[in-house]
C-alpha positions, 0 to 999 in steps of 0.5 A: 296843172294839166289844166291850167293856162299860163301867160308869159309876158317878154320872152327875155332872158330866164323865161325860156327855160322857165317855160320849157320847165312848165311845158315839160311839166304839162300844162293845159294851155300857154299863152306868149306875150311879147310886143318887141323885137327880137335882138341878136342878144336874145338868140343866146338867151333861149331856144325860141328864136333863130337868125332870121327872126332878129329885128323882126317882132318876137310873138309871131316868131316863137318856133316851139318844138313838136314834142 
């Protein structure tokens, strides 16, 4: 899996932890798909959006923590 690369479409809902799952596991790369936009709703939902992310697009506002 070191060296596998992974597309996540949507980050809504069970997603984000899914992904951290995977990350934690290793992986080679992580690709994050998501064309809408953030909502209040999904600041509940996971970890990678904050405040000033809502109503804006949701891909170029995935914050991933240095590990």
């Amino acid at each position: 899996m070191r060296n596998a690369t992974i597309l996540v479409v949507k980050l809504r809902g069970t997603a984000t932890e899914t992904i951290k799952n995977i990350v934690l596991a290793g992986i080679g790369k992580l690709i994050i798909v998501d064309g809408g936009d953030v909502t209040e709703e999904d600041l509940g939902a996971g970890f990678f959006f904050r405040d000033d992310d809502v109503g804006k697009k949701a891909s170029p506002f995935t914050h991933a923590p240095d590990i």
